[in-house]
N, C-alpha and C positions, 0 to 999 in steps of 0.2 A: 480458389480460395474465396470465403464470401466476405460478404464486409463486417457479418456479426465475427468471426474470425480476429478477421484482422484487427477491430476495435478491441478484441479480447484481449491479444497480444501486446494493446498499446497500453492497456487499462494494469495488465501484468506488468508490465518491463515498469511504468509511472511507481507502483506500490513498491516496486523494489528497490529504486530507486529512492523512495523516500524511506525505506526503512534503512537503506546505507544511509544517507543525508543523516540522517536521526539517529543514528550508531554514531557515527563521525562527531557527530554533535556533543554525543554521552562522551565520547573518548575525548575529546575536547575542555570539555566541563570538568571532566575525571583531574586529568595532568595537570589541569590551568589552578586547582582545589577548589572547582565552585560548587556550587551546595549540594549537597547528596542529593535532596528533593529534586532536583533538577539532574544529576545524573539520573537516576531510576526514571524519573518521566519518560526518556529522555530513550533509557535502553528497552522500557516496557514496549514504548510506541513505536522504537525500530521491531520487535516481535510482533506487536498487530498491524503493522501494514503488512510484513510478511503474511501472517495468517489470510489475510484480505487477498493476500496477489493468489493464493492457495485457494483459498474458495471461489475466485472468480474463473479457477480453471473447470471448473464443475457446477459451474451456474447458480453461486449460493451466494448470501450475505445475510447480514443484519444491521438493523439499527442500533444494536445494543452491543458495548464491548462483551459483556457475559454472553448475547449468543453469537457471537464472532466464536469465542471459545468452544463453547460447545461445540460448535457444527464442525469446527477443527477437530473438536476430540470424536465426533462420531463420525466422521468422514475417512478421516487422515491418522488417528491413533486407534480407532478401533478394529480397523481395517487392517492393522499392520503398517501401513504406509511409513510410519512415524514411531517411533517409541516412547511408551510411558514417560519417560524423561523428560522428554519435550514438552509432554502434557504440564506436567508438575513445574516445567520452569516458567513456563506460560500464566500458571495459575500463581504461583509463587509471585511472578514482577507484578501481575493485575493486582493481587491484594498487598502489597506492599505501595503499587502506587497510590492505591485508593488510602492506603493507610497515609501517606506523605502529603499526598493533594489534598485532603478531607478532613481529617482529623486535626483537631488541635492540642500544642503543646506536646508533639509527637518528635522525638528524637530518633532519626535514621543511624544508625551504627553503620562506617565506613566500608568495615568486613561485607556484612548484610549487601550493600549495595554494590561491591564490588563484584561479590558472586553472582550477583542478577546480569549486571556489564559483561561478564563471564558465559554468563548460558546466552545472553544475547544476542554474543556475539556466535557461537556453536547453531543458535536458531536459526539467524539468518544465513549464516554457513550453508547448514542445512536443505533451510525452502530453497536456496539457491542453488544448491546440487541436485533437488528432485526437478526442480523444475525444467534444468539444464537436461534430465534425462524422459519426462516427458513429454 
């Protein structure tokens, strides 16, 4: 095993961990009723450290959350790896978050955010089953 390897694996299991930690958090915020804005952060960002623990298995990244996305969806969805779904709910939490963190005078709807909690929690499900068989 070499050491770029092993650092790979460590840089992997870390992103996953933080996107449980930041799930745990949404689901936290969720029961406790603290502000949507802060659920959806919250379940977006347990999705893009998955994405990130995902492309570090193929030697990618970016600086930008939009091309974290991408290279998910031409990597891992286009490829088959992944289903459309997952694309959509990726891109769903991003503009939803950008809409809550950014926008002013912006009203999240309970439902709305609940169902992104939902697929976020199915996402990291997910990268964590592929990775498990990678």
């Amino acid at each position: 095993m070499t050491e770029e390897s092993f650092d790979k694996r460590q840089l992997i299991a870390y992103r996953i961990e933080q996107a449980q930690d930041t799930l745990e958090d949404a689901h936290l915020l969720f029961e406790g009723e603290g502000s949507l804005r802060s659920v959806l952060n919250r379940a977006y960002y347990a999705m893009f450290y998955s994405t990130v623990a995902l492309l570090v298995t193929i030697g990618k990244g970016s600086s930008k959350h939009s091309g974290v996305i991408a290279l998910f969806d031409l990597h891992f969805v286009k490829s088959g790896e992944f289903p459309i779904t997952a694309s959509k709910s990726i891109h769903k939490a991003f503009d939803l978050r950008q809409i809550g963190d950014y926008r002013e005078l912006i009203q999240l709807q309970k439902q709305q955010v609940e169902e992104v909690l939902q697929s976020a929690n199915q996402f990291v499900e997910d990268v964590e089953e592929y990775l498990k068989r990678s």
